[in-house]
Each structure stands twice: as structure tokens, then as C-alpha cells.
N, C-alpha and C positions, 0 to 999 in steps of 0.2 A: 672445453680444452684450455690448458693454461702452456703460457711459455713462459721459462725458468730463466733466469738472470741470477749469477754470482759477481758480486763487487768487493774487491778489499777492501774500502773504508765509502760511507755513507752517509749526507747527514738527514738524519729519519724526524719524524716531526717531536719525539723526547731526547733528540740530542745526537751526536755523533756515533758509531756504529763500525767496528770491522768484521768480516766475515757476512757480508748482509747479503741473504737469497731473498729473491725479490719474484714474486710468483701475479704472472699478468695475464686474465683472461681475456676472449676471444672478441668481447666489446672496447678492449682496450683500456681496463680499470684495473688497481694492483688486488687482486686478491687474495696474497697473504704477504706479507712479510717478516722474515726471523733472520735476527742478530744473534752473530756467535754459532754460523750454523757451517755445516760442513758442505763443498761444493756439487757432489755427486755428478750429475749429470747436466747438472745447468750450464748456460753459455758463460764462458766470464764478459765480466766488461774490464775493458783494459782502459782503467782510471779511477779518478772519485768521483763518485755521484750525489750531483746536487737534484735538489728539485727543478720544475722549471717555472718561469718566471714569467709572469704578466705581468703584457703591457698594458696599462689602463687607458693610456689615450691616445687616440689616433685619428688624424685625416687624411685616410691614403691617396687620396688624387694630388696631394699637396709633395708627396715625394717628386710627382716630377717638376716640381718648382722650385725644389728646395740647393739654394746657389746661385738663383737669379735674381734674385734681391737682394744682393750685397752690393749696388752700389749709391751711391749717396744718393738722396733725392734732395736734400737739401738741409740746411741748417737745423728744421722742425724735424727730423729723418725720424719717427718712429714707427709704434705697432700699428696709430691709425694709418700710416703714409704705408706701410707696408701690409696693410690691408686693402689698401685700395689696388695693389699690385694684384694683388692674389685673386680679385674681382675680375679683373681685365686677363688672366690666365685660365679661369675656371669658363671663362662663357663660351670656350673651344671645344672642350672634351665630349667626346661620344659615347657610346657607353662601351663596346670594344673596348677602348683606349683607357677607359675606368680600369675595368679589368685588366686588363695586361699594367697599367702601374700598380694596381693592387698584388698582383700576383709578384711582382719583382719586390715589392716593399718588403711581401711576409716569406719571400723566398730568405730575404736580407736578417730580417728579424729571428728568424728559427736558427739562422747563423752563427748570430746577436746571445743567442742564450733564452728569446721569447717563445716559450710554447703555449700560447694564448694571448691576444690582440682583444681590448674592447675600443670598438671599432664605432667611433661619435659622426655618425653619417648624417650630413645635411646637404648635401649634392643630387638636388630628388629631379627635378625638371626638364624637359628640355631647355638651348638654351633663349628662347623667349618667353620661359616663363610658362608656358602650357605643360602639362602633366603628359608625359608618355601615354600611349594606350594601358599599358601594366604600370598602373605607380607606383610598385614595388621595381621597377625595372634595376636600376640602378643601384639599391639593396643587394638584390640576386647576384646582378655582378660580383661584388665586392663579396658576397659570402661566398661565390664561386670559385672566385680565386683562392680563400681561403681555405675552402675543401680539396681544392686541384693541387694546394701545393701542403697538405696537412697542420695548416695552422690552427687551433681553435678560435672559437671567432666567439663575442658575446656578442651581439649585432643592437646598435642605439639607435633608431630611428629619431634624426633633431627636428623638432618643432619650434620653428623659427617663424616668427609674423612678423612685427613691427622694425623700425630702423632706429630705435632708441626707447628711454624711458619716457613714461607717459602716452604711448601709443604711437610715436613719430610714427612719419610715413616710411618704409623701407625704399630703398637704392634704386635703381636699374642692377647697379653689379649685386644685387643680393637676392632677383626675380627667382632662379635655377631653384630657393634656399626654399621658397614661403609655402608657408600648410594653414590650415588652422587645426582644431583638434580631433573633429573626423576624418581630416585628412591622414593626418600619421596616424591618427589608430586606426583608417583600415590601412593602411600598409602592415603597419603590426602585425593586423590579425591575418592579411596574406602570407606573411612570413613567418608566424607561429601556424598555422595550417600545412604550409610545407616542411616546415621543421620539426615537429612535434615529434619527440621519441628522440630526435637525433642528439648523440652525447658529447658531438666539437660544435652543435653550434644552442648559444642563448638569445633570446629576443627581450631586450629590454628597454628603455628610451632614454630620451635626455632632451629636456627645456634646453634648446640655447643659452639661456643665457637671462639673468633678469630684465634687461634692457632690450631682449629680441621677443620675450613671453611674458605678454601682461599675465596679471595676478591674478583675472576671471581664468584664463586659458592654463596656467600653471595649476590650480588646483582642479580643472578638467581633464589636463592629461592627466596627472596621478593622479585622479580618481577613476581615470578609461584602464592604468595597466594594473591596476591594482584590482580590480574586475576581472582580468582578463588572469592576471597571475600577481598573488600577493605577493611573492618572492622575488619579483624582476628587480634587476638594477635600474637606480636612476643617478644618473648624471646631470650635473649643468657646470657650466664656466662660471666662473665667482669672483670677483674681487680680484681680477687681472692688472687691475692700471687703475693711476692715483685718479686719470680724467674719469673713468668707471665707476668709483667712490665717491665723488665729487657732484657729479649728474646723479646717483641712487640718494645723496643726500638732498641735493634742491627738490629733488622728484618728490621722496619720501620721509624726510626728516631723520630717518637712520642709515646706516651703513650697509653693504649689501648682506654680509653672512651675517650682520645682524638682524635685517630685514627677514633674511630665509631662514633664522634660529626660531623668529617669532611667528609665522605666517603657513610654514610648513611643516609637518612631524617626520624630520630628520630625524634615521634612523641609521645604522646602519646597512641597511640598502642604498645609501645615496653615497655617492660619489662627485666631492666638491672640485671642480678641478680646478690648480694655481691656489686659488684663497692665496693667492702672494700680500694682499696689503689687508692685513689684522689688527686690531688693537687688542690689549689683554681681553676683557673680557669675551671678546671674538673668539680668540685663541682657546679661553678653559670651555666655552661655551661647544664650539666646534668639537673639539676631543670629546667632552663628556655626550654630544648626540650621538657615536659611535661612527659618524662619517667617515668616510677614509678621505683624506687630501689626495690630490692625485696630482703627484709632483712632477714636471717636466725641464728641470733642469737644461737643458741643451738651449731647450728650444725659449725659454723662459730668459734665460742669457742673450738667445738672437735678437730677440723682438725688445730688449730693455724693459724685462715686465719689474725687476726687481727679486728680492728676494724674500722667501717664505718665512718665518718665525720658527725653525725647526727647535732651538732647543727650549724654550717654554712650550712651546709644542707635545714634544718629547714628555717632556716633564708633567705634563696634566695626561700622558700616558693615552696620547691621541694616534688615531692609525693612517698609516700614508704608504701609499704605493708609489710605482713612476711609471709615466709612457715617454713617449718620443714624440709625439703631439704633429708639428710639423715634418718632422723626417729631418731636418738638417744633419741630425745624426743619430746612428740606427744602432744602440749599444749598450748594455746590461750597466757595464763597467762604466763608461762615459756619463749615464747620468747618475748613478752613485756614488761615482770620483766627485762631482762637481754639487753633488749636493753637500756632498762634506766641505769641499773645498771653498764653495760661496760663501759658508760661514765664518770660514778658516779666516778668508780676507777680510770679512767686516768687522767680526769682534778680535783679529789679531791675535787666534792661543788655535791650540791644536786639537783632537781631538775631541770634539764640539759635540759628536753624537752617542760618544761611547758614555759608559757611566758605573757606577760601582759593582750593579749585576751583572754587568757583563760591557770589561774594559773593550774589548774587543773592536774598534771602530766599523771595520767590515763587515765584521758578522752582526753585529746589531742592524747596519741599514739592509745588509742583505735578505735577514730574517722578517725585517720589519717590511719592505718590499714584497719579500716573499706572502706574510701572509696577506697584508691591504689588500695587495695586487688579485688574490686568491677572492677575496670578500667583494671585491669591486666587480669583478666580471663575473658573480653569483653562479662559480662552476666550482667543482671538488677537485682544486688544483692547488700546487705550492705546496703538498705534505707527501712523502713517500709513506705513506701507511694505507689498510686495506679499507677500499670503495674510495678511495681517490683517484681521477683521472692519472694514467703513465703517463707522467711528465717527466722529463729527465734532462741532467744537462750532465755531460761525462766532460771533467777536465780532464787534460794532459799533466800526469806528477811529474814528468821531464821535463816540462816548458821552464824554459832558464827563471821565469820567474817565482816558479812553484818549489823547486828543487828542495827539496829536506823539509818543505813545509807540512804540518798537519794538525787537524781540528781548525779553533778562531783563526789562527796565524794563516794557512790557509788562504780563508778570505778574506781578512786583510790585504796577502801579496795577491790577489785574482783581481780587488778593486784597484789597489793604489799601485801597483806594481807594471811597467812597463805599457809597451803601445800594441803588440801585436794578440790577440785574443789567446788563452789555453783552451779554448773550449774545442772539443775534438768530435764529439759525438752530439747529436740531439734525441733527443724523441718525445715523439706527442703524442698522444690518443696510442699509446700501447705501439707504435710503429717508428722505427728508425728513419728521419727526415734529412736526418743530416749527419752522412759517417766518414771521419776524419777530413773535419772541414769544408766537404762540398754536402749540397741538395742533389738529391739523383735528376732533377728537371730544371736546375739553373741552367744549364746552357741554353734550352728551348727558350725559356722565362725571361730568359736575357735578349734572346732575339728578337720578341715581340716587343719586348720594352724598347729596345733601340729602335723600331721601326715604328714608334710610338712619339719618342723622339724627333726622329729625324722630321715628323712631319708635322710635329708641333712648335719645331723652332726654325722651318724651313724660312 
């Protein structure tokens, strides 16, 4: 059985589109779509319809922290001093309390314009450090919520050991974090066992981090998922902070994505996230592995990571998505405004990502988001064409920002245009999540998060 959709303008994955029937089977996949077609009996959607849009990075127990660390810690105030924050808030939560922030975050995000989250999960333990009876416990959650409030999820299990490069010892605030490599791969393969067939959720992993996965244990995980599924995504943090640069050079003589250009066969299944401090050869090196960067502007800004190389980037025709990492802020537009605009302030000229095949500033990061983001979390999403997941995002053509707009211009005025969102409708996996403006289960989603709250800042 198929359900019918009519839109008057479309943007389909060879270009813009009016008249688009859009035909959606009963697993939630498009199975046919025709431009130029006549409405007949289909529903309309009252707007334009974009694709939707993954997030690639995310720590959702960190949404409900995110505001609490705005205040000075001191002259040194950075991402290490505000990690140490995030240590002393994480060794509270239970796993309830997981869930209900998770479910408020992708309530927020499906909001947002996100109809898929990959979800970089290192919050495995109780909090001393001892493994739950189920050590997938805390996984479940989080894909729980994900399925309770229709979000697509790619689920990463992080394999996190050490407290630096060279094998340092890890923290006390970092016990919740540690596995070694049969540890996350059998969470894995519990969570690929319950999942298996399912079309909103992926299993795939992510090494923390050079400096938390020694180089025996890096090439053990990817050689456990790639066993397990040669297709999974792999994530890791990369090249965050100039002190992260700095410690990968004393450790190892090279730089870190130089380090993981050389040592790992990055492919496009991986997913580098930040790679914020490159040097050229880094930059054409990274592009040409087919990685996608996994840009988190907001949060990238919060923490003082610095900023990415997007237009040499760009220019070696390299792929980058964006998440919301942290949560400080939960918004399609906010990190695509700000990825253009980081640029804007350092090298002082204006449209920094657009380029002669297409001036268009908006729709190139839109586009180029759109597909990263689609490659990164290894699902059939980010193209409105047949056997890709229904993913959708319906603007408002009335919202004062959009007015008269159509085609690139468009998305241009969607990124850079105004504060309050157009986005009117959502849908994910073939089903309406979000129509004009609300979740049909925010109000519920809202009450546990508040009661989630109230007892975590008592």
C-alpha cells in the first residue's frame, strides 16, 4: 500500500521540481516520485518540500547541561576546564533520566528540520564504573527514545580506554566511558541482534578519539564492525584543539588526521568529526579519502575549538555534514548560518562557500550537509527519490522570510534570513512527526524532561 503526497515546488535530488507526486510505501520509503505530474487524488502538502536533514553528531545526555557552563572558571576557561564540568554532571544520570533527555533533545531536533540523529554514544556504565547487568542498557535507551519520538537514529557505540595519548591512565570522571574492544563489540552485536531488519535504526561505532584509542585497539574495533557489517559507519573526534595537535605530535611525530590518513583506510564510511586544526596537506588529504567532516559549528564556537578550513576544503571537493554535538543549540539554520559566517569574520569577504557552479551560498551548504550528513549516518536519507527513507521537511512560503522566494534564493533566505524557523511540517520514516510546528508527544516529552530536571539541579 502506498500514500500519495502532492507538493508545488520540490527540491528532488537532480534539482528543483513543481508539480512533484511523491508516492510512500508502507515501510516508510518513497517509492516513486514524478515531476510535472498532475494532483489527482493525492494529499497536498501546503509548502516546499525539502529533504531532511542529519544530524551527524550528538551527545544527548549533554542537552541537559547545555547553559550550565557559561560561567567563567577562570582566566585558563576552556574545552579542557569545560570538560571537567561535563565529568562531574555525567556521574548523576540514571538511565530513565538518559532517556527522557534523549527524547526531549530529538523531540527538539525533528523541530529543528533533523530527520536522523547519529548518535556518538559513550555513556555506557554505571556511575562507578561497573557495567549494568545488560551493557547495552544505556544504548536501548537512547535508541528508545529515538523510536518513541520517530527520530532516525544511526546508533555509534564509543570505545573509549585510555585518559590521553600513549596509553595515559583515564580519570575517575571518565570510569561511566571505558570498554575495551570486546566490550563495545558485544554491545554492538546486542544492538545489531535487536535491530536487525529495522529501517530508523543503524548500528555502527566510533573510536573516541586518538588520544582515548590506542592504535592496537583502533585497528581491532574496525576490524570487529567491519566483520560484523562492512557498510557501518565509523566515527571519531579528530583534530579538536591545538593542545590535541600538540600531545599527537610529542606522542607520534605527526599530526592527528595525518596520523589517521596514514594508519587507517579511511574511506568514506568514516566520519572525522571537527578536524577543526588542518594543515594543507591534511585538508587535500582528508577530502580526497572521501570522509565527510562532521561540522559542529554552535557547539565548536562554545567550547573555543576554533575554526575549520572550509574553503580549501570545499575546494579539493571534500564532503561535510553538521550536528549539534553538545546541544547548546538545536537548529538546521544556526549551524549553517554560522558555518558561513565563521569564515565571513576571519577572512573578512562574503560568500566564502558559494562558488561559480553554484553562487548560491545556502543551497550549496544546504546541499552539501544534505548529502555528508546522508553518507555519514550510512541510511538512504537527504534525497527525495525512489528507495530513499521519507524524510521531509515542509517550509512555510508565507513566513515573512520566505515571501516571493524560489529555487537557490529560497535557501539562501531559510539560512540567513531571520530568527524564528519556516519550517512547518516534518516527516521521518514515511510518517508526520511534526505538523505545523508541534510533535504530537512534546507535551508528555516535556514533562519527563522537566521532572528530570527539577531533580538533577535540586
Amino acid at each position: 500500500m502506498t500514500t500519495r503526497y502532492f507538493a508545488d515546488a520540490a527540491l528532488l535530488a537532480d534539482g528543483w521540481a513543481e508539480n512533484v507526486l511523491i508516492e510512500i510505501d508502507d515501510r516508510g520509503d518513497i517509492a516513486r516520485v514524478s515531476a510535472g505530474a498532475a494532483r489527482g487524488d493525492a494529499e497536498p502538502i501546503a509548502g516546499v518540500v525539502l529533504p531532511g536533514m542529519a544530524n551527524l553528531h550528538s551527545h544527548a545526555f549533554q542537552r541537559a547541561m547545555a547553559g550550565l557552563a557559561e560561567t567563567t572558571a577562570g582566566p585558563g576557561d576552556d574545552f579542557w576546564s569545560w570538560r571537567e564540568q561535563m565529568y562531574r554532571f555525567v556521574r548523576v544520570l540514571d538511565p530513565a533520566q538518559v532517556e527522557a533527555v534523549a527524547a526531549q533533545l530529538y523531540v527538539e531536533m525533528l523541530k529543528a528540520g533533523y530527520t536522523c540523529v547519529a548518535e556518538f554514544h559513550y555513556l555506557h556504565h554505571q556511575p562507578d564504573g561497573t557495567p549494568y547487568a545488560d551493557r547495552a542498557e544505556l544504548s536501548r535507551r537512547v535508541i528508545a527514545a529515538a523510536k518513541a519520538t520517530g527520530l532516525g537514529i544511526a546508533h555509534l557505540p564509543v570505545l573509549y580506554n585510555t585518559g590521553g595519548f600513549g596509553g595515559q591512565k583515564a580519570g575517575d570522571g571518565q570510569r561511566r566511558f571505558l570498554n575495551d574492544v570486546d566490550g563495545i563489540l558485544d554491545i554492538i552485536g546486542r544492538l545489531r541482534a535487536d535491530h536487525d531488519g529495522d529501517p530508523d535504526v543503524r548500528i555502527g561505532v566510533a573510536p573516541h578519539s586518538l588520544r582515548a584509542v590506542p592504535p592496537e585497539m583502533l585497528a581491532g574495533v574496525v576490524a570487529g564492525i567491519n566483520a560484523a557489517d562492512p557498510t557501518a559507519p565509523i566515527h571519531i573526534h579528530i583534530a579538536e584543539q591545538v593542545k590535541e595537535v600538540e600531545q599527537c605530535l610529542a606522542w607520534s611525530g605527526a599530526r592527528p588526521v595525518e596520523w589517521l590518513l596514514g594508519h587507517a583506510a579511511v574511506d568514506d564510511r568514516w566520519c572525522l568529526i571537527h578536524a577543526t586544526h588542518l594543515n594543507e596537506a591534511e585538508t587535500a588529504g582528508m577530502a580526497a579519502s572521501g570522509a565527510v567532516a562532521g561540522l559542529c559549528p554552535t557547539t565548536e564556537a562554545n567550547l573555543g575549538d576554533g575554526l575549520f578550513p572550509l574553503a580549501p576544503y570545499l575546494a579539493a571537493g571534500g564532503a561535510l555534514g553538521i550536528g549539534s554535538d553538545s546541544h547548546i543549540s538545536v537548529g538546521v539554520i544556526e549551524e549553517l548560518r554560522w558555518l558561513e559566517y565563521g569564515q565571513r569574520l576571519t577572512q573578512r569577504k562574503r560568500g566564502v562557500a558559494g562558488g561559480p557552479a553554484r553562487p548560491s551560498v545556502g543551497a550549496t551548504l544546504f546541499q552539501a550537509a544534505i548529502d555528508g550528513g546522508a553518507r555519514a549516518v550510512g541510511r538512504p536519507t537527504g534525497r527525495i527519490e525512489a528507495g530513499a527513507r521519507a524524510d521531509l521537511i515542509v517550509l512555510d512560503p508565507d513566513h515573512p522570510a520566505l515571501i516571493g522566494r524560489r529555487g537557490d534564493t529560497l535557501l539562501d533566505s531559510f539560512v540567513f534570513a531571520g530568527n524564528d524557523s519556516p519550517i512547518r511540517h516534518v516527516m521521518a520514516g514515511g510518517r508526520w512527526r511534526v505538523r505545523d510546528g508541534r510533535h504530537a508527544d512534546e507535551a508528555a516529552v516535556a514533562a519527563r524532561y522537566r521532572s528530570v530536571m527539577a531533580a538533577l539541579l535540586a
